[in-house]
py3Dmol code that shows the C-alpha trace and the ligand (Angstrom):
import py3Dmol

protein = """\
ATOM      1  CA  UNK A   1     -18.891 -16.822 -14.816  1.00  0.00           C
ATOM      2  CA  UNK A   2     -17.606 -13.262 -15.321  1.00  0.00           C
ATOM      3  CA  UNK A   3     -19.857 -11.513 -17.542  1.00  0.00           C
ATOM      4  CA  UNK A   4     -18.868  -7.505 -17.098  1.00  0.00           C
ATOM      5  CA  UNK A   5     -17.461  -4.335 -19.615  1.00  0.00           C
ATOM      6  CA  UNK A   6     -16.737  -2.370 -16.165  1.00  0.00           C
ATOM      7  CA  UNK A   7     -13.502  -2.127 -15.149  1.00  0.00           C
ATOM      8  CA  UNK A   8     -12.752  -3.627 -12.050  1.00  0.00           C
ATOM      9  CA  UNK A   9      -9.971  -1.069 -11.288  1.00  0.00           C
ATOM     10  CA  UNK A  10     -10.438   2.205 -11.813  1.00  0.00           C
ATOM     11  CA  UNK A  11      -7.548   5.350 -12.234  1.00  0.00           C
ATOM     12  CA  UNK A  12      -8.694   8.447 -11.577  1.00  0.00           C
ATOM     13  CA  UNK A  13      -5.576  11.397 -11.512  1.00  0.00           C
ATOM     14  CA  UNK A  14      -7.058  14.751  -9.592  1.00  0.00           C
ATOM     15  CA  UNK A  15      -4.170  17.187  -9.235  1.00  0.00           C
ATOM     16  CA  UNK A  16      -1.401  15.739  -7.744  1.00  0.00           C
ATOM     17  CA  UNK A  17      -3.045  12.646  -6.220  1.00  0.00           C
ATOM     18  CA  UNK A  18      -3.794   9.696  -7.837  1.00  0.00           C
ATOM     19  CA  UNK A  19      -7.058   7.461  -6.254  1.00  0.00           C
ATOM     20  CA  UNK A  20      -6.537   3.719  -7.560  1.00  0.00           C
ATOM     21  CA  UNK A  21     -10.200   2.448  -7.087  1.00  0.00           C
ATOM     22  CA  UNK A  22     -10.946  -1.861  -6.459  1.00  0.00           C
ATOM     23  CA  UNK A  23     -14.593  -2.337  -8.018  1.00  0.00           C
ATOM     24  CA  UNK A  24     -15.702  -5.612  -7.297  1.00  0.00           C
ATOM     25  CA  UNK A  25     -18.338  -5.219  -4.890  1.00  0.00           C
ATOM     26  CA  UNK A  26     -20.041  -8.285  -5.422  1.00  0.00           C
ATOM     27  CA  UNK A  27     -17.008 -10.483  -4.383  1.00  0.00           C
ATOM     28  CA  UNK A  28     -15.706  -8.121  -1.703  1.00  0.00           C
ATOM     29  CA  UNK A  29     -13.547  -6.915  -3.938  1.00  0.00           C
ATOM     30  CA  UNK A  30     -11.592 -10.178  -4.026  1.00  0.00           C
ATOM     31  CA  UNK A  31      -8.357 -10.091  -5.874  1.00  0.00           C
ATOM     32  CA  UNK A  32      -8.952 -12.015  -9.351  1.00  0.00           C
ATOM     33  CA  UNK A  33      -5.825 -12.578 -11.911  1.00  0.00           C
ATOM     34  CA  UNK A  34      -7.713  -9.689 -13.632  1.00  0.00           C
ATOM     35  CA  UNK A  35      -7.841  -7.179 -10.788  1.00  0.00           C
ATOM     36  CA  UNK A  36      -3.907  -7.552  -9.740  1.00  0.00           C
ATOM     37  CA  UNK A  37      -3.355  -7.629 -13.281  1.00  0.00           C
ATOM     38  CA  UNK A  38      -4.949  -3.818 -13.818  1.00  0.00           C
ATOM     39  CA  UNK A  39      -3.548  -3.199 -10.579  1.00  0.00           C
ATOM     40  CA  UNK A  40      -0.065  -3.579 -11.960  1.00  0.00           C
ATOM     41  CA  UNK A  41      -1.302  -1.803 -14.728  1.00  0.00           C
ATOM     42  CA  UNK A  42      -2.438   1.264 -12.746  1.00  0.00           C
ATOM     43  CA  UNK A  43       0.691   1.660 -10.791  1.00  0.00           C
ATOM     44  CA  UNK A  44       2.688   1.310 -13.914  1.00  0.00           C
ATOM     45  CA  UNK A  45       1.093   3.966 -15.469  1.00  0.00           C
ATOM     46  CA  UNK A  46       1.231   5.926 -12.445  1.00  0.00           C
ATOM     47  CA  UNK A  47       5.278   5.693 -11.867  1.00  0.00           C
ATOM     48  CA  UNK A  48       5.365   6.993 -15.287  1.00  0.00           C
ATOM     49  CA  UNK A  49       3.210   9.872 -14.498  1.00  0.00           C
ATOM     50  CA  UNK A  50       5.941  10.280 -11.512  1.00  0.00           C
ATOM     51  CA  UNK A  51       6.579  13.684 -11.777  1.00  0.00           C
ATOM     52  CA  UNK A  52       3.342  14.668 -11.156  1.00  0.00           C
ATOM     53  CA  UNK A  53       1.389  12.642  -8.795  1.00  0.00           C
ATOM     54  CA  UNK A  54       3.228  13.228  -4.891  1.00  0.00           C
ATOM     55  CA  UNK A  55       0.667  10.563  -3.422  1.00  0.00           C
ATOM     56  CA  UNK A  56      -1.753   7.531  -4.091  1.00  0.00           C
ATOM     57  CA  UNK A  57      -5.318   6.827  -2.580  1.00  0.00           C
ATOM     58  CA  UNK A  58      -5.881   2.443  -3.054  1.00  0.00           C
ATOM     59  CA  UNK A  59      -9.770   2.221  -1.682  1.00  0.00           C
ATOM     60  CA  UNK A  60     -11.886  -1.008  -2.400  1.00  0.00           C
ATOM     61  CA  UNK A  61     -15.922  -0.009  -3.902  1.00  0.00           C
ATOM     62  CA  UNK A  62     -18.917  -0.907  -2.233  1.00  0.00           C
ATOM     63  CA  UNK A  63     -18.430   0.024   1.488  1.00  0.00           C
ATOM     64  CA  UNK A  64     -18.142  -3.278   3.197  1.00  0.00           C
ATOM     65  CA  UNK A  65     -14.472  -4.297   2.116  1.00  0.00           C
ATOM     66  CA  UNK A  66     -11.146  -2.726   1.131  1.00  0.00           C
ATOM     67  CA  UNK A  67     -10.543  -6.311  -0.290  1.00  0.00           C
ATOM     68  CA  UNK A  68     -11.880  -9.888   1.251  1.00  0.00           C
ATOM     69  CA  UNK A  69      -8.492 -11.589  -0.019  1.00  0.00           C
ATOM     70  CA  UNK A  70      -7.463 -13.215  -3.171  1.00  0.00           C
ATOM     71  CA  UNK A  71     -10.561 -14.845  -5.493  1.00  0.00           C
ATOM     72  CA  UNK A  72     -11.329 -17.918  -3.229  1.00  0.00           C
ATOM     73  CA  UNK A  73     -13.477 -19.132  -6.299  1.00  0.00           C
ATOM     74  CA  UNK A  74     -10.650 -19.679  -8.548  1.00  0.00           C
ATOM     75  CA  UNK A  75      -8.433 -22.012  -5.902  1.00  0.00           C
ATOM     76  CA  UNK A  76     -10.898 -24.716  -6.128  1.00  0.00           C
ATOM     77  CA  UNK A  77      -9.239 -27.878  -7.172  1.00  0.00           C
ATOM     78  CA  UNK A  78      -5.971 -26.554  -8.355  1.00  0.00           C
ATOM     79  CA  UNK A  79      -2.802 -27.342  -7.805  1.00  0.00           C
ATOM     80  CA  UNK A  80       0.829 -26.372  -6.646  1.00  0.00           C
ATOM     81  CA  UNK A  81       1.378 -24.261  -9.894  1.00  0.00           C
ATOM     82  CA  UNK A  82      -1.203 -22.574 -10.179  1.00  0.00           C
ATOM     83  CA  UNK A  83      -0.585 -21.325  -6.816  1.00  0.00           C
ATOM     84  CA  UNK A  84       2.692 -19.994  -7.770  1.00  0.00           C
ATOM     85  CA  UNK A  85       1.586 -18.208 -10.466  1.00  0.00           C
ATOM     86  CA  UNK A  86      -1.007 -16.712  -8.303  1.00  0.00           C
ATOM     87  CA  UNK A  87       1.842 -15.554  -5.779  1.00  0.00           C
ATOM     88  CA  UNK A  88       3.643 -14.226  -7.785  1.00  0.00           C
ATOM     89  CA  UNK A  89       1.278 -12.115  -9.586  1.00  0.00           C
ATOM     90  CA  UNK A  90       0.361 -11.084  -5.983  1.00  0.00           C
ATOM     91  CA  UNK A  91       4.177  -9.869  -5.551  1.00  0.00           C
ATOM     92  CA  UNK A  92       4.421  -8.105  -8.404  1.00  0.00           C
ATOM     93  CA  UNK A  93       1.940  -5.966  -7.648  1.00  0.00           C
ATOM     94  CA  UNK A  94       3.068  -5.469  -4.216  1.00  0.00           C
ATOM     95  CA  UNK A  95       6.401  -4.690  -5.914  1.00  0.00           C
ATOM     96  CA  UNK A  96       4.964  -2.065  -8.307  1.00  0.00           C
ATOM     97  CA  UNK A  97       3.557  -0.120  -5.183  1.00  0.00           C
ATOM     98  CA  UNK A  98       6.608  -0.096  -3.376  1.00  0.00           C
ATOM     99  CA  UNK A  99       8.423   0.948  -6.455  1.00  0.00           C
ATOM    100  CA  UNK A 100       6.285   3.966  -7.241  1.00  0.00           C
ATOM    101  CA  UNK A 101       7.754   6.541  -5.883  1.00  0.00           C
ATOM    102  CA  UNK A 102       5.215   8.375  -4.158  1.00  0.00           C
ATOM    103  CA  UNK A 103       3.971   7.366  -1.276  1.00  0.00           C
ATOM    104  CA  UNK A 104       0.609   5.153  -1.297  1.00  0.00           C
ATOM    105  CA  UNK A 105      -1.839   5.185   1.471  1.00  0.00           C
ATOM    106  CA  UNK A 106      -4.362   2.282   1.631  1.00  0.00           C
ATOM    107  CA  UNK A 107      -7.809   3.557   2.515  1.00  0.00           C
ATOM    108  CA  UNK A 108      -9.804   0.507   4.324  1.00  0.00           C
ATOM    109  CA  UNK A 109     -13.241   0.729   5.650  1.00  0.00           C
ATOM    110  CA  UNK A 110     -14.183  -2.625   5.998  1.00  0.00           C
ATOM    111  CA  UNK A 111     -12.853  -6.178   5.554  1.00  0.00           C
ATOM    112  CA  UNK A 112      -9.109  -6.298   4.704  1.00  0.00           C
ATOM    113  CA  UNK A 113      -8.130 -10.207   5.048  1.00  0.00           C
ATOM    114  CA  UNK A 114      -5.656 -12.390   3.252  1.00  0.00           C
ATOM    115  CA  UNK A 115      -4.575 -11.047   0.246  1.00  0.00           C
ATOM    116  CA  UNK A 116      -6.447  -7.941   1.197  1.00  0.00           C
ATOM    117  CA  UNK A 117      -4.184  -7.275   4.659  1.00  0.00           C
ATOM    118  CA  UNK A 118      -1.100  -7.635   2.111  1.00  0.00           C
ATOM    119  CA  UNK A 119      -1.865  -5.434  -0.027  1.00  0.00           C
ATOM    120  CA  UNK A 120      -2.817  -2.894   1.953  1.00  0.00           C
ATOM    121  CA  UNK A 121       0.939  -4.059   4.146  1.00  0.00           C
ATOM    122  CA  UNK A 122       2.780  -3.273   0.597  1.00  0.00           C
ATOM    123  CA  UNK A 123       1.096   0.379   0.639  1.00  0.00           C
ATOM    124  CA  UNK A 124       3.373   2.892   2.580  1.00  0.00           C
ATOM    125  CA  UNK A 125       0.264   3.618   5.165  1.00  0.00           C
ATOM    126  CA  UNK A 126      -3.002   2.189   6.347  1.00  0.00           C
ATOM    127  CA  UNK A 127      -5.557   4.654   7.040  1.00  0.00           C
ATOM    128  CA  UNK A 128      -8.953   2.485   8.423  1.00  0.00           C
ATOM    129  CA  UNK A 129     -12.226   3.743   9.262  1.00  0.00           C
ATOM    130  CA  UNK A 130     -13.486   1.877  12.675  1.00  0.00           C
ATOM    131  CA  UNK A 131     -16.134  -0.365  10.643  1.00  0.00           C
ATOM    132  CA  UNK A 132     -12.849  -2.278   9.769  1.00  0.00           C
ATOM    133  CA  UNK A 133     -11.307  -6.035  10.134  1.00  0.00           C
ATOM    134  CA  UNK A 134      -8.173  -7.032   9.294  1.00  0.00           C
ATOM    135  CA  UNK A 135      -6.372 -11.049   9.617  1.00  0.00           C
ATOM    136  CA  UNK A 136      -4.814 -13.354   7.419  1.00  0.00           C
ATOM    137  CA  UNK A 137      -7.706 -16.040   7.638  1.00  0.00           C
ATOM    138  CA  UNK A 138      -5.667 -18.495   4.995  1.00  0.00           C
ATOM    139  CA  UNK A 139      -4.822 -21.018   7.424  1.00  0.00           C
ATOM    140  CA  UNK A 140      -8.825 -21.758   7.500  1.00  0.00           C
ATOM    141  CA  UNK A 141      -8.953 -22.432   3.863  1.00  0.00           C
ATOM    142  CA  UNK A 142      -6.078 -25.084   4.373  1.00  0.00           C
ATOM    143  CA  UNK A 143      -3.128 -22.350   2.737  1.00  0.00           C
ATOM    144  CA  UNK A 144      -1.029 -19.707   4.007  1.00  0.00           C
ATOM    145  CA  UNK A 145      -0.640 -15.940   3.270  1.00  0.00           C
ATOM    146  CA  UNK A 146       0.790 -15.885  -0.153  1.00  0.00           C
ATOM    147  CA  UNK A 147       0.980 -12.181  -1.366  1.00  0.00           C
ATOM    148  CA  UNK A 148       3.521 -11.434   1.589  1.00  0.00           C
ATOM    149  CA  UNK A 149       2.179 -12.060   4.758  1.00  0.00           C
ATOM    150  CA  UNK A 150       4.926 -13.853   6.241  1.00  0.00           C
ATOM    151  CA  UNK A 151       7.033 -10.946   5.663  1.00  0.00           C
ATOM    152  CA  UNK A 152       5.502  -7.733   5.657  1.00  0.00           C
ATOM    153  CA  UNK A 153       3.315  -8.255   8.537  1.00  0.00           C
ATOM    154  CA  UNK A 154       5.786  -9.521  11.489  1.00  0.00           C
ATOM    155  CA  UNK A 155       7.942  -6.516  10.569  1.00  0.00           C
ATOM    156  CA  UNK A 156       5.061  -4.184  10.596  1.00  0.00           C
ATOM    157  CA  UNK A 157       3.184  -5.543  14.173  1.00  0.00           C
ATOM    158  CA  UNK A 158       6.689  -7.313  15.390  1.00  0.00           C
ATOM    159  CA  UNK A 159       6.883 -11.597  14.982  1.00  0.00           C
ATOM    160  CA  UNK A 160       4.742 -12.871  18.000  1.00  0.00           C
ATOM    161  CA  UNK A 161       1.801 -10.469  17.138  1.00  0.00           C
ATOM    162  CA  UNK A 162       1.975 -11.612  13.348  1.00  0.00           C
ATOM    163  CA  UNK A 163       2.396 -15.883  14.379  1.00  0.00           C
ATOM    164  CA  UNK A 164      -0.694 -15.282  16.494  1.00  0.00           C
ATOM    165  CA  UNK A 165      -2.820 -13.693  13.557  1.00  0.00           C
ATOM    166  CA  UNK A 166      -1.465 -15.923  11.065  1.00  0.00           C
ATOM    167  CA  UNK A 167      -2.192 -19.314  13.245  1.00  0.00           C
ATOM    168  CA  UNK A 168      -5.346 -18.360  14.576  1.00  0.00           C
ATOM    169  CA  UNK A 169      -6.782 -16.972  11.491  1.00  0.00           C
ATOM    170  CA  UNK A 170      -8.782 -14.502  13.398  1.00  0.00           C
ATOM    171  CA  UNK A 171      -9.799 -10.985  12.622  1.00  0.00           C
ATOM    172  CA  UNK A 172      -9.061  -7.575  14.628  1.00  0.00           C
ATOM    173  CA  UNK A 173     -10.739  -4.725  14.351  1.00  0.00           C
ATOM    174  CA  UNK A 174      -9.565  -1.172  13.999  1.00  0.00           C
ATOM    175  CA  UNK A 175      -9.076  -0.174  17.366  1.00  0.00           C
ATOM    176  CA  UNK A 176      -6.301  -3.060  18.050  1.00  0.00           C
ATOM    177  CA  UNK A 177      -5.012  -2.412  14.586  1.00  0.00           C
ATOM    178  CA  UNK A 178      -3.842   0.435  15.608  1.00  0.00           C
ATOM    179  CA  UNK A 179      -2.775  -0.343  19.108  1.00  0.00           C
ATOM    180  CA  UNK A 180      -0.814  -3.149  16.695  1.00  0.00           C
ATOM    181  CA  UNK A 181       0.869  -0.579  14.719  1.00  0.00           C
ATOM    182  CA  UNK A 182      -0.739  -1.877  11.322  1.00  0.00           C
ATOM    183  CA  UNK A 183      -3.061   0.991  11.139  1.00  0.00           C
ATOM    184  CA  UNK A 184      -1.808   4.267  11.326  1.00  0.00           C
ATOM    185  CA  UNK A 185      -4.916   6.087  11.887  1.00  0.00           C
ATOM    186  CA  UNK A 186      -8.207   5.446  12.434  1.00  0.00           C
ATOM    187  CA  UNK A 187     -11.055   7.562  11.135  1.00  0.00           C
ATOM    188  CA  UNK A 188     -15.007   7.458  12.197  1.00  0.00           C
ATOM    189  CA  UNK A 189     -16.351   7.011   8.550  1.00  0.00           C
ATOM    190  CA  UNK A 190     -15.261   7.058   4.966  1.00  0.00           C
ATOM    191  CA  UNK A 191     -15.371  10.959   3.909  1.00  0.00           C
ATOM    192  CA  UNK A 192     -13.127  11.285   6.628  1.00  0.00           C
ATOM    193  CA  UNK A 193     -11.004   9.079   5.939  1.00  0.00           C
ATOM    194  CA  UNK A 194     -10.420  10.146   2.205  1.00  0.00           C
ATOM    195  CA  UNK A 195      -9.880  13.689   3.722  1.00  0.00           C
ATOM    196  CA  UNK A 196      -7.933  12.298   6.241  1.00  0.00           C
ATOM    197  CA  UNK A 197      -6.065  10.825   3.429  1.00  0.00           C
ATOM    198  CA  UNK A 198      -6.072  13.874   1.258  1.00  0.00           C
ATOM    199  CA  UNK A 199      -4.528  15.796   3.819  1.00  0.00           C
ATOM    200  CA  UNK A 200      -1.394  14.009   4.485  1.00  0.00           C
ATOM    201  CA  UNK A 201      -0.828  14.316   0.697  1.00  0.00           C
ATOM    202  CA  UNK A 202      -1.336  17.656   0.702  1.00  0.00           C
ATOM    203  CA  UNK A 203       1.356  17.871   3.424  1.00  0.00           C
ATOM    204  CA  UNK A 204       3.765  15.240   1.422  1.00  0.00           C
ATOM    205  CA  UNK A 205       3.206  17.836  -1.503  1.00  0.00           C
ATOM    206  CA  UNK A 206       4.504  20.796   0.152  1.00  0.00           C
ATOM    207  CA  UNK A 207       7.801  18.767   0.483  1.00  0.00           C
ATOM    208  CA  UNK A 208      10.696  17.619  -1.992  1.00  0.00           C
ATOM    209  CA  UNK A 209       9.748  15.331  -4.645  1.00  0.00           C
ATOM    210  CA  UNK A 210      13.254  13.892  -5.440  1.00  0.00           C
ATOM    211  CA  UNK A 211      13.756  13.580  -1.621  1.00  0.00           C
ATOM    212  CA  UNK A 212      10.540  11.607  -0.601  1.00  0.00           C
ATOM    213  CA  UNK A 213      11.417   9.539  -3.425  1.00  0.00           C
ATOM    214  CA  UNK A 214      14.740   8.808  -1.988  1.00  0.00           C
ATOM    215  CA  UNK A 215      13.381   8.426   1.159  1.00  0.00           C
ATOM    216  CA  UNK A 216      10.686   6.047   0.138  1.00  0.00           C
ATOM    217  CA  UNK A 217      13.236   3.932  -2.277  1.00  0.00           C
ATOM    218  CA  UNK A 218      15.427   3.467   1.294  1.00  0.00           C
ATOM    219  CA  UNK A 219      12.722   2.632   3.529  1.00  0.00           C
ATOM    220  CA  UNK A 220      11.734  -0.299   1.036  1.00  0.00           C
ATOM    221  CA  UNK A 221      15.023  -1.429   0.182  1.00  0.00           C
ATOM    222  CA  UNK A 222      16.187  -1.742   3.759  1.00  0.00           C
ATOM    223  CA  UNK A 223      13.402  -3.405   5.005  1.00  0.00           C
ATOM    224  CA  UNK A 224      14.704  -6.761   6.648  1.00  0.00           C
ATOM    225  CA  UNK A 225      18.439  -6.028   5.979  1.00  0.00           C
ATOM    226  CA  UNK A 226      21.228  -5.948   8.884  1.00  0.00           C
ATOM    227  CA  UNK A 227      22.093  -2.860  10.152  1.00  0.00           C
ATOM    228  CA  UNK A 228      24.904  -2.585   8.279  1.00  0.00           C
ATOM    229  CA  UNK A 229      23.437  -2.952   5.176  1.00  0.00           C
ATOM    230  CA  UNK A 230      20.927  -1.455   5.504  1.00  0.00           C
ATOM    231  CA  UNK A 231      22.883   1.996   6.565  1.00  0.00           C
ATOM    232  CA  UNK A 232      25.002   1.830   3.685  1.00  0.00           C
ATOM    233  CA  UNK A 233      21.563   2.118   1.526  1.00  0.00           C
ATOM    234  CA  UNK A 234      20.542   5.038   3.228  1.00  0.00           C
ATOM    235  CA  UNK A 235      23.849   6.728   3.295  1.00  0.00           C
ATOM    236  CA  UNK A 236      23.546   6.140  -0.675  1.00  0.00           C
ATOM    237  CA  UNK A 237      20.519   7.829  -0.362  1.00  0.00           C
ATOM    238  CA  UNK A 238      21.583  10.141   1.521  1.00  0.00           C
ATOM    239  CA  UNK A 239      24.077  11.123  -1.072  1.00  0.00           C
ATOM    240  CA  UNK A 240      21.797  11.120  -3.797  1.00  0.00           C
ATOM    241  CA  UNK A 241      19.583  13.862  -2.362  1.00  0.00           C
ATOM    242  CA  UNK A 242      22.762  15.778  -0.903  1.00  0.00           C
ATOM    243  CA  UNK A 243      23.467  18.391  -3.847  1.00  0.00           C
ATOM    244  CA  UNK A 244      20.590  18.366  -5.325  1.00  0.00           C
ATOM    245  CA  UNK A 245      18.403  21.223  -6.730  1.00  0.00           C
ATOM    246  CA  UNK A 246      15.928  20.736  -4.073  1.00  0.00           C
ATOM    247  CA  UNK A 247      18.655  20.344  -1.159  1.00  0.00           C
ATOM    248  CA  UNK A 248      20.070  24.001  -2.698  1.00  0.00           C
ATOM    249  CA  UNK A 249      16.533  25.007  -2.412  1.00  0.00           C
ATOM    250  CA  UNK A 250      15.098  23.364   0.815  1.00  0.00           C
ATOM    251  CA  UNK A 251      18.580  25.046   2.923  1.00  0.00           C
ATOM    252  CA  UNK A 252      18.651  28.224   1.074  1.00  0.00           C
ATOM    253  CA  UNK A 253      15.160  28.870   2.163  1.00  0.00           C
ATOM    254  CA  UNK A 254      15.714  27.680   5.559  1.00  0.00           C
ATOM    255  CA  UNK A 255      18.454  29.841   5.633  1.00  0.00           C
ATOM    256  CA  UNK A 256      16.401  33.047   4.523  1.00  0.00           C
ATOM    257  CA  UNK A 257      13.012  32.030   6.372  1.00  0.00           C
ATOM    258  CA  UNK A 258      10.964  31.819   4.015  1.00  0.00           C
ATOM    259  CA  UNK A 259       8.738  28.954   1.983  1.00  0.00           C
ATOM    260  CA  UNK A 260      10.833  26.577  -0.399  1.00  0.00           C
ATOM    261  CA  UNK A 261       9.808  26.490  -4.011  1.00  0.00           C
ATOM    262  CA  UNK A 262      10.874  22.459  -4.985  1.00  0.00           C
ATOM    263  CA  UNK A 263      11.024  21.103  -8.188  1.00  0.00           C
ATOM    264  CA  UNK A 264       8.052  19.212  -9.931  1.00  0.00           C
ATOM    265  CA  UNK A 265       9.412  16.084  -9.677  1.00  0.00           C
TER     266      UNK A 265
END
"""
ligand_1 = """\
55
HXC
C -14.090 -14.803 -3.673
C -15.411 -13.810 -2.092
C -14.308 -13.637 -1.230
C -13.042 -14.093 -1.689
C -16.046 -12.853 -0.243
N -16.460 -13.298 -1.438
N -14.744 -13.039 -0.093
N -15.290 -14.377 -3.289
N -12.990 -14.665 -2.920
N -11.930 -13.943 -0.962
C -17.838 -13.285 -1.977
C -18.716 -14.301 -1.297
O -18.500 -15.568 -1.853
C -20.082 -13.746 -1.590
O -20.420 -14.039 -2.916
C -19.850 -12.235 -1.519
O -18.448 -12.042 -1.691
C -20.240 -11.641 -0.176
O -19.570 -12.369 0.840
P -20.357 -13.114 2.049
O -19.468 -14.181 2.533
O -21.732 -13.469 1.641
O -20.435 -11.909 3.119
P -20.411 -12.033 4.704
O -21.256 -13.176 5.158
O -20.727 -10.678 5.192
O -18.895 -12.378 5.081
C -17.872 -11.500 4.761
C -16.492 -12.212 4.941
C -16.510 -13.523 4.133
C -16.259 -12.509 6.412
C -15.427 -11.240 4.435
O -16.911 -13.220 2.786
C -15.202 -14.221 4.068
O -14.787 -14.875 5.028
N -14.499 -14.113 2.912
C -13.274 -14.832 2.685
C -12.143 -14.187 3.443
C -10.854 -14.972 3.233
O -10.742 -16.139 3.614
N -9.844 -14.335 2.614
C -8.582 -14.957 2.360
C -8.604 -15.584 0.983
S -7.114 -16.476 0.661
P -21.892 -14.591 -3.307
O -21.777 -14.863 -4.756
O -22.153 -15.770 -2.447
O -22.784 -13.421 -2.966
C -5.992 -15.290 0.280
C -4.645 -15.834 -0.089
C -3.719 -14.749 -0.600
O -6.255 -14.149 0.276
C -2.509 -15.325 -1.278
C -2.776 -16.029 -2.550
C -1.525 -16.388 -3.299
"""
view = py3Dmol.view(width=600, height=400)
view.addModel(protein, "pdb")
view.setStyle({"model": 0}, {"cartoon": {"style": "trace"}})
view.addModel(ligand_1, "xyz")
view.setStyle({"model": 1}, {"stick": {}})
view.zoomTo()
view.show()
C-alpha cells in the first residue's frame, strides 16, 4: 500500500538544463503507473519549455538504482490486458523523450534492468558510473521486455549481443556496457557523472537550437528505416535547417572567425 504526499518524480529547471529526478528509493525506483505517468508529465512540460532548456539530466534517487524495472508488485496475478496497458504507458513515455527536442542523457549509477535499461535506451545517451548493472532480466519473471527492449537495444549493441542479454537474463556491468556500445561513458562516481553530464550540455548549448532539434528529430525518426528512407528524412531535415536564421548565423561567423550568436530556440 502506497501511502506518500512526495512526489515520486521530481522537475527541477537550472538554466538551460532540465534534471528529471526518479524518487522511489524504497522500490529501486521501480516504474509504477504513477511514476511513467509524471514522467510523461515532466517531459511534456519540458517540450513546452523547448526554447529554453538545450539538454535533460533523467537520474533515479537513492544511489543504488537508476531504475530496477517496471513495479514487479503490481504484475501479480494479472492478465494479458493489463499488460498492454502497462506497455503502452511504457511507450509513451519513451515516445515523449524522444520527442523532446533536446537531447536527454540518462544518468545511471546503479541497477538499470528491464524497464529501467529501456528507458534509459529511449534517452539520447547513457552516461553510467562503474557501480552500475544493466540486463533485461524479464525472461526470469516468465515475460519479456515490454517498454522497448526488443527494439531499441539490438540496434543500440547490434542483434546477437541484445538475443544473448535478453535470453539469458543476465546483468553486465559498466565496463562491458561500454565495450557494448550501450554506455557512452563511464564515470568513477556520481558528482562526476552529473558534471560529466553537465558538461556535454554545456557544449550542446554553445550550438544551434533549431539544428540539434533537427538533428535529434532525424536520428529518431530514421531509426530502423531502409536506407532509402531513411535518407530522404534527413535530406528533409537537412532542408529544414538550410536557410535558417541560425544557418545565416553559424556560416557567417565561420566565415568571419569569430563565435556564432544562435537563436534561443
Ligand atoms: C518492484 C522492486 C523492484 C521492481 C526492486 N524492488 N526491484 N519492487 N518492482 N522491479 C524492491 C524490492 O522488492 C525491495 O523491496 C526493494 O526494492 C529493494 O530490493 P532488494 O531486492 O531487496 O535489493 P537487492 O537484494 O539488493 O537486489 C537488487 C535487485 C533486485 C537485483 C535490483 O531488487 C531485483 O532483481 N529486482 C528486480 C529486477 C527486475 O526483474 N526487473 C525487471 C522487472 S520487469 P522490499 O519492500 O522488499 O524492501 C520489467 C518489464 C518492463 O521491467 C516492461 C513492462 C511492460
Amino acid at each position: 500500500p502506497e501511502s506518500e504526499t512526495a512526489p515520486e518524480v521530481r522537475l527541477d529547471v537550472d538554466g538551460d538544463v532540465a534534471v528529471v529526478t526518479i524518487d522511489r528509493p524504497r522500490a529501486l525506483n521501480a516504474l509504477s503507473g504513477d511514476v511513467l505517468e509524471a514522467l510523461d508529465a515532466a517531459f511534456v512540460q519540458i517540450t513546452d519549455a523547448a526554447a529554453s532548456v538545450r539538454g535533460v539530466l533523467l537520474v533515479g534517487e537513492g544511489g543504488r538504482a537508476f531504475v530496477a524495472g517496471a513495479d514487479i508488485s503490481a504484475m501479480q496475478g494479472r492478465g494479458p490486458e493489463e499488460g498492454e496497458r502497462m506497455a503502452r504507458l511504457g511507450h509513451r513515455v519513451a515516445e515523449r523523450i524522444e520527442a523532446c527536442p533536446a537531447p536527454v542523457i540518462a544518468c545511471v549509477d546503479g541497477f538499470a534492468l528491464g524497464g529501467g535499461l529501456e528507458l534509459a535506451l529511449a534517452c539520447d545517451l547513457i552516461y553510467a558510473t562503474d557501480a552500475s548493472a544493466f540486463g533485461q532480466p524479464e525472461v526470469r519473471l516468465g515475460l519479456i521486455p515490454g517498454f522497448g527492449g526488443t527494439v531499441r537495444l539490438p540496434r543500440v549493441v547490434g542483434p546477437a549481443r541484445a538475443r544473448e542479454l535478453i535470453y539469458t537474463g543476465r546483468r553486465i556491468d559498466t565496463e562491458e556496457a561500454v565495450r557494448a556500445g550501450l554506455v557512452a561513458r563511464r564515470f568513477p562516481d556520481r558528482d562526476a557523472l552529473l558534471a560529466g553530464a553537465r558538461e556535454t550540455i554545456a557544449l550542446i548549448a554553445q550550438n544551434s537550437p533549431v539544428a540539434v532539434a533537427d538533428a535529434k528529430h532525424v536520428l529518431v525518426a530514421a531509426a530502423g528505416r531502409p536506407t532509402g528512407e531513411a535518407v530522404e528524412l534527413e535530406i528533409d531535415g537537412f532542408m529544414h535547417s538550410f536557410g535558417t536564421d541560425d544557418m545565416r548565423e553559424g556560416v557567417t561567423a565561420f566565415l568571419e572567425k569569430r563565435t556564432p550568436g544562435f537563436s534561443r530556440g
